[in-house]
C-alpha positions in Angstrom: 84.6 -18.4 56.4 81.7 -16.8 57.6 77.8 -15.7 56.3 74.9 -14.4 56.7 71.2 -15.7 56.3 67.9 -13.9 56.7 64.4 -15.6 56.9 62.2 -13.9 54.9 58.9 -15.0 53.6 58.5 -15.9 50.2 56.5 -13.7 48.8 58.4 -10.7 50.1 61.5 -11.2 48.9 59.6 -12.5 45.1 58.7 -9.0 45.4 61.9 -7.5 46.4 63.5 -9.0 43.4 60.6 -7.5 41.1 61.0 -4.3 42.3 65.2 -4.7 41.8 63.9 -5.1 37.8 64.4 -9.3 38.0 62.4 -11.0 36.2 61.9 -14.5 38.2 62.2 -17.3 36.3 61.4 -20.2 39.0 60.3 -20.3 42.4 60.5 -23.4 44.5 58.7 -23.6 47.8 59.1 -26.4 50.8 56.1 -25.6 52.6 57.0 -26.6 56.7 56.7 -30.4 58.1 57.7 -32.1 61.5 61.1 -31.0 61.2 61.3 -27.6 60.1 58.8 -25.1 61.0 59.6 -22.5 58.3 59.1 -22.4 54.1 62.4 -22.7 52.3 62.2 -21.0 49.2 64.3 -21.0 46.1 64.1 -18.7 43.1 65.6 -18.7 39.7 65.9 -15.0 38.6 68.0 -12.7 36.1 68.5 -9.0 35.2 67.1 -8.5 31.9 69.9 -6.7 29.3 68.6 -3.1 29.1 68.0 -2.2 25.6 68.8 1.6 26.7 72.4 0.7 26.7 72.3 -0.3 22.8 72.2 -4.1 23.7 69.2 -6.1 22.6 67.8 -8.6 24.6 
C-alpha cells in the first residue's frame, strides 16, 4: 500500500476547495507546539447538488 501527502497551508487549500464549488462545512486547525513544527488542518466539506441537473438541494 502506498500514498501520498502534501503540506499545504490551510488557507490555501480552504480556498482550493472553494474554488472546486465546496462549500466547507468545518475546519479544524492544530496550530504547531514542541513536537511538530507545522498546522494540521482538517476540513469538513461537500459538493452541493446542482439544481441545473433537475435535483433540488
Amino acid at each position: 500500500m502506498s500514498f501520498e501527502s502534501y503540506r499545504l497551508p490551510p488557507g490555501q487549500l480552504a480556498q482550493s476547495l472553494n474554488q472546486a464549488g465546496f462549500t466547507i462545512d468545518a475546519q479544524l486547525v492544530q496550530e504547531p507546539d514542541e513536537k511538530l513544527t507545522w498546522k494540521i488542518a482538517s476540513f469538513l466539506a461537500h459538493k452541493p447538488i446542482s439544481q441545473e441537473a433537475g435535483l433540488t438541494s
